[in-house]
Every structure is written in structure tokens, then in C-alpha cells.
C-alpha positions in Angstrom: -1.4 -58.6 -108.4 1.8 -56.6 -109.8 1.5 -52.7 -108.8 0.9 -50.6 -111.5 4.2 -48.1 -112.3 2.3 -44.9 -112.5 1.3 -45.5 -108.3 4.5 -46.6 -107.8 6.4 -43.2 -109.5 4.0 -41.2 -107.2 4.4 -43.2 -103.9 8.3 -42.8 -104.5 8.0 -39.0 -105.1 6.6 -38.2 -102.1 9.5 -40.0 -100.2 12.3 -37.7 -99.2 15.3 -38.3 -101.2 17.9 -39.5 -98.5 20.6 -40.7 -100.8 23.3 -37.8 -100.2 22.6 -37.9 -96.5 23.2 -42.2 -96.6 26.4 -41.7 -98.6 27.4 -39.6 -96.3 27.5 -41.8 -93.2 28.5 -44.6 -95.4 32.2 -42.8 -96.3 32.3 -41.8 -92.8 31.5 -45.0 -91.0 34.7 -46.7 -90.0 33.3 -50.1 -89.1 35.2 -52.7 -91.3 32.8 -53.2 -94.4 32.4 -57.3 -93.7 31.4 -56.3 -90.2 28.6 -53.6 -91.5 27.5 -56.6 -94.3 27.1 -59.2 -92.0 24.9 -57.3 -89.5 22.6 -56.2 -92.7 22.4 -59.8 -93.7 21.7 -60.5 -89.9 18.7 -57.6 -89.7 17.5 -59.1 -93.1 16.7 -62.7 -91.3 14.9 -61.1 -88.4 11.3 -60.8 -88.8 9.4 -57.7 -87.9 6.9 -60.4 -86.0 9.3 -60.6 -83.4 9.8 -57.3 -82.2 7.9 -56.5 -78.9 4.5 -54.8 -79.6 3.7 -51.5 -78.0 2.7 -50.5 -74.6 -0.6 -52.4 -73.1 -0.4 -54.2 -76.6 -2.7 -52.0 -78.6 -1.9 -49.4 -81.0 -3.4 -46.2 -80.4 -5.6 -44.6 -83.5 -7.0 -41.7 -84.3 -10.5 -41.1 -85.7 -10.4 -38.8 -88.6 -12.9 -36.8 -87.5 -11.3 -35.9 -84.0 -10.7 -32.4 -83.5 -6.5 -31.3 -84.0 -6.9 -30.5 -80.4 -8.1 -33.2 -79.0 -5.9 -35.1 -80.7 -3.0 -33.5 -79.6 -4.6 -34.2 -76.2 -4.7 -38.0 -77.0 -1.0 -38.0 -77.9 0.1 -36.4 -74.8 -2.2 -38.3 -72.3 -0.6 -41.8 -73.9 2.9 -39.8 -74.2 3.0 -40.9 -77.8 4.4 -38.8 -81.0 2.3 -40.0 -83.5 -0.9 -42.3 -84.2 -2.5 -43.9 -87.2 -5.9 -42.1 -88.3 -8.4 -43.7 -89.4 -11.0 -43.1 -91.7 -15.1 -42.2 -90.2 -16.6 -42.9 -93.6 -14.8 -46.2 -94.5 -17.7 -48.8 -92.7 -15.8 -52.3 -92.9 -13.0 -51.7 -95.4 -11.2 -54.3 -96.8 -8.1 -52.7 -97.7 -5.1 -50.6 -96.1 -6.6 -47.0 -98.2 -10.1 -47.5 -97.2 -9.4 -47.6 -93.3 -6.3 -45.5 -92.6 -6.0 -41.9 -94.0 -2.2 -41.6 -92.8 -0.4 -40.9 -89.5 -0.9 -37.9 -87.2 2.1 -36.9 -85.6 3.8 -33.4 -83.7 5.2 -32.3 -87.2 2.1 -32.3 -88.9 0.7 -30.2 -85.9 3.4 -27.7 -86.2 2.8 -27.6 -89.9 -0.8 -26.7 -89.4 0.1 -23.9 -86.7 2.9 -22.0 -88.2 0.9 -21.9 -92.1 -2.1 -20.6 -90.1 -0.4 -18.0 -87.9 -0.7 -15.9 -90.9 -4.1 -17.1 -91.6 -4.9 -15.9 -87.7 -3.5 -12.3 -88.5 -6.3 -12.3 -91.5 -9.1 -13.2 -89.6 -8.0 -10.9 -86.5 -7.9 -7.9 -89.0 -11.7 -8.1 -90.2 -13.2 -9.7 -87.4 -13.1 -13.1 -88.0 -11.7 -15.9 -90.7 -15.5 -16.7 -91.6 -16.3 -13.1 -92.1 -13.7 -12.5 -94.4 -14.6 -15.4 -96.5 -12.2 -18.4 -96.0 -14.1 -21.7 -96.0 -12.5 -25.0 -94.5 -11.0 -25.7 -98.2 -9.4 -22.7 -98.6 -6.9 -22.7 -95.3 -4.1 -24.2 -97.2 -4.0 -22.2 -100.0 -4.5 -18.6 -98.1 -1.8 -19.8 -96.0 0.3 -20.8 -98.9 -0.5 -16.8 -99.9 0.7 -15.9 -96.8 3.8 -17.4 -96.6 4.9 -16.5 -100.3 4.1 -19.4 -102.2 1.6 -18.2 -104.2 1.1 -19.5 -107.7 -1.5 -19.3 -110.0 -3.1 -22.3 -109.0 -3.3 -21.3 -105.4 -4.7 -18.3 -105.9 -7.4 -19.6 -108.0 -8.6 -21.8 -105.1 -9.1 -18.4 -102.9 -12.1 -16.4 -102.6 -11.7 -12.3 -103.6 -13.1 -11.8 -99.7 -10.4 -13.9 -98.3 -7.2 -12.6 -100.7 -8.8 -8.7 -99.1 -8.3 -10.1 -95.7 -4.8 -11.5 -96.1 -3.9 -8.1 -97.2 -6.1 -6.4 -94.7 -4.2 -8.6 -92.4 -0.6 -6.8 -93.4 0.3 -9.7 -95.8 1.4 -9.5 -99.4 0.8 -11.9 -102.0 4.2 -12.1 -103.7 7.3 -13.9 -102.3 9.6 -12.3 -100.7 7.5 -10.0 -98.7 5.2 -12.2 -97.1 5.2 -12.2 -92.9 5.8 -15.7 -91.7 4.5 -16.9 -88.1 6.9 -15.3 -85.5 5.6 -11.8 -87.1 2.0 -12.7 -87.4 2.0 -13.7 -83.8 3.9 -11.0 -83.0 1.4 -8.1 -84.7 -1.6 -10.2 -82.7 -0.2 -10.6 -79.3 -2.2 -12.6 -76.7 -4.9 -12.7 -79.7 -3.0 -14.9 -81.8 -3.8 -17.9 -80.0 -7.2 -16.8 -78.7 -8.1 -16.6 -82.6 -6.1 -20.3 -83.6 -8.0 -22.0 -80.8 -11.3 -20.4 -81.0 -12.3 -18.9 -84.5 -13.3 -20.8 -87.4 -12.4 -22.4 -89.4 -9.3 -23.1 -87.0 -11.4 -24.6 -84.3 -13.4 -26.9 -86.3 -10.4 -28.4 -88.7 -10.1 -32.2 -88.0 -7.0 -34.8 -88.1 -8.5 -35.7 -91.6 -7.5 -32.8 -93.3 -4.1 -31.9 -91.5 -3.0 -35.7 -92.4 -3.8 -34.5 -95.8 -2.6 -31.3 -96.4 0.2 -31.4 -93.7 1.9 -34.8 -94.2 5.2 -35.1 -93.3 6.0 -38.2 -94.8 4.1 -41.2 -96.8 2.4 -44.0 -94.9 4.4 -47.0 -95.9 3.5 -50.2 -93.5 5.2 -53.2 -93.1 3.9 -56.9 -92.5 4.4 -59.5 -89.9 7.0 -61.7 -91.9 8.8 -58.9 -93.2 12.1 -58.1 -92.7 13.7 -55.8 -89.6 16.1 -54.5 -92.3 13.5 -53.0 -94.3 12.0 -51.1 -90.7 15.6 -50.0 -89.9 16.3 -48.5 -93.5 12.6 -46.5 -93.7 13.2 -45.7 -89.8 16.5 -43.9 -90.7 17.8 -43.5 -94.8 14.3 -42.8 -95.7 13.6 -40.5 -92.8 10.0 -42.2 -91.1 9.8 -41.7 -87.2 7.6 -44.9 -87.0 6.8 -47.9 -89.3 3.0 -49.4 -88.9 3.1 -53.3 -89.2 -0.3 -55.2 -90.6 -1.5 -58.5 -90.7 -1.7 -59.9 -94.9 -5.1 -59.7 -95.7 -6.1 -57.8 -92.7 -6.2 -53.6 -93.0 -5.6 -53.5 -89.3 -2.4 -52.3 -87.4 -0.8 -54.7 -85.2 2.1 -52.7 -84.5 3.8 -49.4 -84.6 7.7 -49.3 -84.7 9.6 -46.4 -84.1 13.0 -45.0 -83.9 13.2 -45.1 -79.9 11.3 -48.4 -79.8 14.3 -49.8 -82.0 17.2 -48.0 -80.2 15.8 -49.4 -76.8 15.7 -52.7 -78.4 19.4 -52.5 -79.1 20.2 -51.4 -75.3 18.6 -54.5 -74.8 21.1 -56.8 -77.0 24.4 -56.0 -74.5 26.3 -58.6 -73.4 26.6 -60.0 -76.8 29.7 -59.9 -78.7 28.0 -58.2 -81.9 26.9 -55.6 -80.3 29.6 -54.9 -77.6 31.9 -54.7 -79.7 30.2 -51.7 -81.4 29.2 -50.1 -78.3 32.9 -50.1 -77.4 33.8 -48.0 -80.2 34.4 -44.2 -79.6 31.8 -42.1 -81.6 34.8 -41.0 -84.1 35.2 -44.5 -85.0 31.3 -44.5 -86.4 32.1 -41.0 -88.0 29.7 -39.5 -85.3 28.5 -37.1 -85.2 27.5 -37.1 -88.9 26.9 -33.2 -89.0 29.7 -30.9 -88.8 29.9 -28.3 -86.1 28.7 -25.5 -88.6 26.1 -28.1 -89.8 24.2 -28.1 -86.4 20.7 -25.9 -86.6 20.2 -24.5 -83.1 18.6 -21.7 -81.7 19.7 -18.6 -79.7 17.4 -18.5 -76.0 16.3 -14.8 -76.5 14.8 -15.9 -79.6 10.4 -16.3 -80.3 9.4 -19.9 -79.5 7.6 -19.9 -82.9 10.8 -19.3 -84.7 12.0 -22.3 -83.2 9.3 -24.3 -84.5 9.7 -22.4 -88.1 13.1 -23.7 -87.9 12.7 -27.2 -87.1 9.1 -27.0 -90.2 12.4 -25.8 -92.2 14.7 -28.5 -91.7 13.0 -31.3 -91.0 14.0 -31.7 -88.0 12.2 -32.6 -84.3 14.5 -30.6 -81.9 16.5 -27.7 -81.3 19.8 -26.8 -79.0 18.9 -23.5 -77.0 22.2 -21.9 -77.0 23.7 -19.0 -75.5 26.3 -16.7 -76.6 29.1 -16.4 -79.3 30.4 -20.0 -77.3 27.4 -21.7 -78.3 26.8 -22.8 -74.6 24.0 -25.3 -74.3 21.5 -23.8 -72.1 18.3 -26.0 -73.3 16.4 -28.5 -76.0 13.3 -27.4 -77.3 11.4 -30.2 -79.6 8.2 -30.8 -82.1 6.5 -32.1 -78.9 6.6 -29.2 -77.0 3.8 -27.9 -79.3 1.0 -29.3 -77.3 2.2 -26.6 -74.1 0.8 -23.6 -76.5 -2.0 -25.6 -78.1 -3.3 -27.5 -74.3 -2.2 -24.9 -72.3 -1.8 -21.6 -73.4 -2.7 -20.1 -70.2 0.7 -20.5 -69.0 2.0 -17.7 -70.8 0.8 -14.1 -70.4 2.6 -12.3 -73.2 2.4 -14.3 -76.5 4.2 -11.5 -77.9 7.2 -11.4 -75.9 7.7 -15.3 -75.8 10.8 -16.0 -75.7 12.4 -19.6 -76.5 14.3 -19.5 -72.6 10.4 -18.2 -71.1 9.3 -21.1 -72.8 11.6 -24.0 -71.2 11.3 -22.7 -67.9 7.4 -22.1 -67.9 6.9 -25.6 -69.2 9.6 -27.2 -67.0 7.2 -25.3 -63.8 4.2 -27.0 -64.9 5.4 -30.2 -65.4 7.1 -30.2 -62.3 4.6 -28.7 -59.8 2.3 -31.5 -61.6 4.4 -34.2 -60.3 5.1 -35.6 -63.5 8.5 -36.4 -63.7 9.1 -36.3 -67.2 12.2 -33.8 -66.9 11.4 -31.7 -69.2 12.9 -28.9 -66.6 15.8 -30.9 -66.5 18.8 -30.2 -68.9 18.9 -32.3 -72.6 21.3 -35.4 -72.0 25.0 -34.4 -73.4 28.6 -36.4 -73.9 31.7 -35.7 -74.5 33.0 -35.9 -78.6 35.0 -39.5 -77.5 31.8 -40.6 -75.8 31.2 -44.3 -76.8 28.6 -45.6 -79.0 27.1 -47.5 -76.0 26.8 -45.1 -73.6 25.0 -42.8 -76.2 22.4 -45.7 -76.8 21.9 -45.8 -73.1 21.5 -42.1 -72.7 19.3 -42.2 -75.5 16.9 -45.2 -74.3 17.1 -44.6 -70.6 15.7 -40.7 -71.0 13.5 -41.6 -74.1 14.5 -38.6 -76.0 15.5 -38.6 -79.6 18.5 -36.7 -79.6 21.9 -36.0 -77.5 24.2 -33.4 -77.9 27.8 -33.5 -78.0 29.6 -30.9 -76.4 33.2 -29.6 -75.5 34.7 -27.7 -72.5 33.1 -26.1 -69.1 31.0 -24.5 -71.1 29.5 -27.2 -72.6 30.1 -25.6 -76.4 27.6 -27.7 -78.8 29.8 -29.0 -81.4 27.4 -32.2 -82.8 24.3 -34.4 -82.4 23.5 -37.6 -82.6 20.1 -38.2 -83.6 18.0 -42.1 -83.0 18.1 -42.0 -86.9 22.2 -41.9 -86.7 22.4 -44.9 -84.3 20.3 -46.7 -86.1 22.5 -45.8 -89.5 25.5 -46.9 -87.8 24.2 -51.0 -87.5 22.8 -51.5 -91.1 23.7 -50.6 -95.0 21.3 -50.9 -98.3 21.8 -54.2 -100.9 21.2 -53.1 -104.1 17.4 -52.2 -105.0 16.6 -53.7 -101.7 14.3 -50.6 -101.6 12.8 -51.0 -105.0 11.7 -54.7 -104.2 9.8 -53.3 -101.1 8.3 -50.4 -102.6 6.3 -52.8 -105.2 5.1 -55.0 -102.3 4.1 -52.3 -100.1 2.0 -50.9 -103.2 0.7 -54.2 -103.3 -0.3 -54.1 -99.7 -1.8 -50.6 -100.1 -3.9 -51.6 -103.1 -5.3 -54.8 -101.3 -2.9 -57.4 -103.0 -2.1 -60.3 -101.0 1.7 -60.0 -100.0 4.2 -62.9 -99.1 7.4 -61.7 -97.9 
């Protein structure tokens, strides 16, 4: 079965355009150009079958009917970024649609929390969300109001009750003037969460409708006999965090690939001549780090914790530098994953509206340690110098599971670059000619039922 055109235009439009960002590396990459080709041709032989499987061997999924916080609790008891969800109504499905609605992830999460901080504000002002009107359906489109995006057809999907309470709530209408979330939580104080966690229709909205309204990016799987190539290209030009791997002609995940699962794999291929012979390069020689010192987003310590997370919804990022002074000395690392702290535990902090990004770190970084979990979030974000190598980035990288390391200079460790899981995993691989296109009609295929051979 050949995928129609029409599905295929749409599945491509909702994958972030990466093209200026892969062009980029590629006239900054310094590894010879036979070199780069022959380790693409290499990736292209291995199958996805052989990569290791996840942790205990079982993928971890999501019912779609599972409350946002409890699934933010799932995530953080299996210490897991994202899941697959899958869908309560399907009965025995036959296809990829019927059983999985998408992936659930941090970024989503954040998503739903910043667009309904002004929705919070709202409901505070008249009593409640329900009293003012605002159903389940109509979240997305009063935050949407809220945050200035308002076009006719959003407004059309709002009652006249709840457009009242976003401007009882101090919020205009029109773009521009519109309060976004460190200001809403600001004007509600230690009520802003109270009202996120406990009013409706906050406390009742399920992972089914944030993966639908708050996707960050399409669920595009892979099968068995595929090609590593194609997970390492989605996994970094294309911008994924993780790639689900199926069985043909069975809609059930076997496997769940992601950026740190690939760059621990490639710690694990030292002591061969390929790969030492990268790893020996200096990070200049790879034209790391990719973004330019004025390029780097980052965020000042004395600053709200939810204008970090605006910042990262912004740029599509998952993490931040906490920086200090006109120097731009690293002080901290603040990530997507951090949300579940204000969502799990939000009696950590006393004063919601005075929350700092630097109160943050160091309240979190007290939990986890008088918990005895030594996940080190107290401890500082892993660093090296600008003529670091390649090598000892990947292990810094794997060894501390984190996603990002930041490249400073001086005593007082001035951050002048990043390099992200997805630039490592840029630096091994390049993209043939409508390689991409030839997947996108098979994983169509796959979506629609087809039977795919790869």
C-alpha cells in the first residue's frame, strides 16, 4: 500500500524544519568528507534490531486516560523523560493510530503549565475556572487568549463567561498586551499552584489531551530491520528526543531510542580505530560548539523559575545555564525535567511569588539530597574547557546522563558554548539525498497499517 500524498504533506508539516541548523554543522564540521561518508554508509548497515533494549526490557506506556500528574509521577519514579501513550478506547487495535495517541514527555508538560498559568489567573479572579465557564475543550483556546494569540477562530471556540473571566483575570485579548506565565503567577502568589493542581478543569485534564494539544514533535516509529542512520538523523537533524521501534504487523513498541541511549552507546565503541580517532579530535576540529557565544540562551539566577521554563517553551530547548553577572559565570543548569519539583512537590517552596531561578536549584538540590538519592541535581552541571576533546565530552555526557555540557573559559568559568546529545550525535552521521523522503513514505505506511519491509 503506497501512502497517499495529502497524509504525507501533513506528517512533513508538523516536523520542524532543521535544514539551516544541519547546514550549519555540515560547513563547520572539519572531519574529512570521505571519513563523514563512510561512517553514514556504516550507520546505514546497522539495524535498529541490534541496539540494546531499554532498562528491565520493557517500554514504559502511558494510559491516556492517566491524570498529567500522575503521569509526571510515573516518569520520575522510572527516571524517564518521556513514554508512549496509549489509547483507553482502542480494545485490540490493529494498527500503530488505533493504539498509541503520541508520546508524553517534560516539554509537553511545560507546555500545558506555562499556557494555563494565565488560565489559573482567570479562574482565581471569579472563584473558579468552572464558575467562569471554561469547559475541558476550551483550555487551549482561552490560553491561546491569554497569551496573545487570539484569532478569530480561537475566539469562536470560547464561551462569553469564560472571555469575561480572562479579562476579569487582568488579561487582554489582543497581542501585545497579554500577561504571560511569570506575571500570572506572579499576581496569584502561593494560589497559582494551589488553583493548577486543584481546580478544574486543571485537575481533571488527562495525558490524552496534552499529547494532543501540546505536542512537541510528531510520533514517527521506526521498525526492527530498519536502519540506525535513519534513528540518528530523526534523533538530531529532525529534532526527536526519542525514536519508538515496532515490530511489522504488530502496533506494539519494542523499543524506545533516545539521544542519551545513543550517545552511551558510542562510549561504549572505544578502543576502536573509527571511533578513537574522532574522540581524539579537539571540539574545534568538529566546529563545536555549533552555537556562537552570543547564540547561547541562558538565564540570569535572580530571575522567576517560570521564566526559565518560558524560555526553554520559546526555543525549543530542554535546559538552561543559570548565570551570574556581566561575566556570564556559570552558577547552575536548570532543565524541562525539573518541572515535576513544582508539579510533585510544591510544598517545598513557600513563596511562589518570589521564586527565584537560584531558590529553585538549591531547594531541589536539599530534597534530593536529604532523600538520599544521589542523582546530583545539587551538584554543579558538567563543564570543559573550549579544546576539550570530543571523547571526553561523550564520557561526561554518558557517565552523568545529562543532555547537555557547557563549555566555559577562565576562573570564572565564563559560558562561552554548549554541546547538546543532539550535536554529538550530528558530528558521526550526514543525510544522502532524499534519504528522508524514502523513510517518510514507509513510516506513513507503518502508521496507516501497511505492511513495511525495510
Amino acid at each position: 500500500m503506497k501512502p497517499r500524498r495529502g497524509a504525507e504533506a501533513e506528517m512533513t508539516s508538523k516536523i520542524p524544519n532543521n535544514d539551516a541548523y544541519f547546514e550549519a554543522i555540515e560547513s563547520k564540521k572539519k572531519l574529512p568528507l570521505p571519513l563523514q561518508e563512510s561512517l553514514t554508509a556504516a550507520f546505514a548497515q546497522i539495524p535498529v534490531s541490534s541496539f540494546p533494549d531499554v532498562p528491565r526490557g520493557k517500554v514504559i506506556e502511558i494510559p491516556g486516560d492517566t491524570s498529567v500528574l500522575n503521569a509526571v509521577r510515573i516518569l520520575s519514579e522510572n527516571n524517564i523523560m518521556a513514554a508512549p501513550v496509549t489509547n483507553p478506547d482502542a480494545g485490540t487495535p490493529t494498527d500503530l493510530r488505533g493504539r498509541y495517541l503520541g508520546i508524553i514527555d517534560y516539554a509537553a508538560v511545560i507546555l500545558w503549565v506555562l499556557e494555563n498559568a494565565e488560565l489559573a489567573a482567570a479562574a482565581l479572579a471569579v472563584g473558579s475556572a468552572t464558575a467562569a465557564g471554561v469547559g475541558t475543550g476550551t483550555v487551549g483556546a482561552l490560553g491561546a487568549v491569554a497569551l496573545g494569540a487570539a484569532s478569530p477562530t480561537v475566539v469562536a471556540g470560547l464561551t462569553v463567561a469564560a472571555i469575561g473571566a480572562a479579562v476579569a483575570g487582568g488579561m487582554a485579548a489582543e497581542r501585545g498586551v497579554a500577561k504571560d506565565a511569570p506575571v500570572a503567577a506572579d499576581h496569584l502568589g502561593k494560589d497559582f499552584y494551589k488553583v493548577l493542581l486543584e481546580e478544574e478543569p486543571f485537575k481533571s485534564t488527562t495525558v490524552k489531551s496534552i499529547v494532543q494539544t501540546y505536542r512537541w514533535a510528531p510520533f514517527l516509529p521506526v521498525v526492527l530491520d530498519s536502519s540506525m542512520l535513519t534513528v540518528l538523523l530523526l534523533l538530531s537533524k529532525y529534532r526527536l528526543r526519542n525514536v519508538p521501534v515496532v515490530e511489522p504487523d504488530k502496533p506494539v513498541i519494542r523499543n524506545f531510542i533516545t539521544q542519551t541511549a545513543i550517545v552511551q552507546g558510542l562510549r561504549q565503541c572505544e578502543g576502536r580505530d573509527w571511533f578513537d580517532c574522532i574522540a581524539a579530535l579537539p571540539l574545534s576540529d568538529l566546529g563545536l560548539p555549533f552555537m556562537s557565544y552570543d547564540e547561547v540562551v541562558s538565564i540570569n539566577s535572580d530571575d522567576l523559575i517560570l521564566e526559565a521554563f518560558k524560555r526553554m517553551r520559546d526555543n525549543r530547548i530542554g535546559g538552561l545555564p543559570v548565570i551570574e553577572g556581566p561575566k556570564r559565570k556559570l552558577v547552575g543548569n536548570v532543565s524541562i525535567r525539573h518541572i515535576r519539583f513544582l508539579l510533585l512537590r510544591p510544598d517545598l517552596f513557600s513563596n511562589f511569588r518570589q521564586l527565584t531561578v537560584m531558590d529553585f536549584i538549591k531547594t531541589i538540590g536539599s530534597s534530593v539530597q536529604d532523600s538520599g538519592n544521589g542523582n546530583g541535581m545539587a551538584a554543579p552541571p558538567p563543564t570543559c574547557a573550549p579544546d576539550a576533546t570530543l571523547g571526553s565530552v561523550i564520557d561526561s555526557l554518558a557517565s552523568n546522563s545529562v543532555h547537555r555540557i557547557y563549555v566555559v573559559e577562565g576562573d570564572d568559568c565564563e559560558v562561552v558554548g554548549v554541546v547538546t546529545l543532539r550535536d554529538v550525535i550530528s558530528c558521526f552521521i550526514n543525510e544522502p539525498p532524499n534519504y528522508f523522503d524514502n523513510y517518510l513514505g514507509l513510516a506513513m505506511e507503518m502508521l496507516d497499517g501497511g505492511t513495511v519491509k525495510t
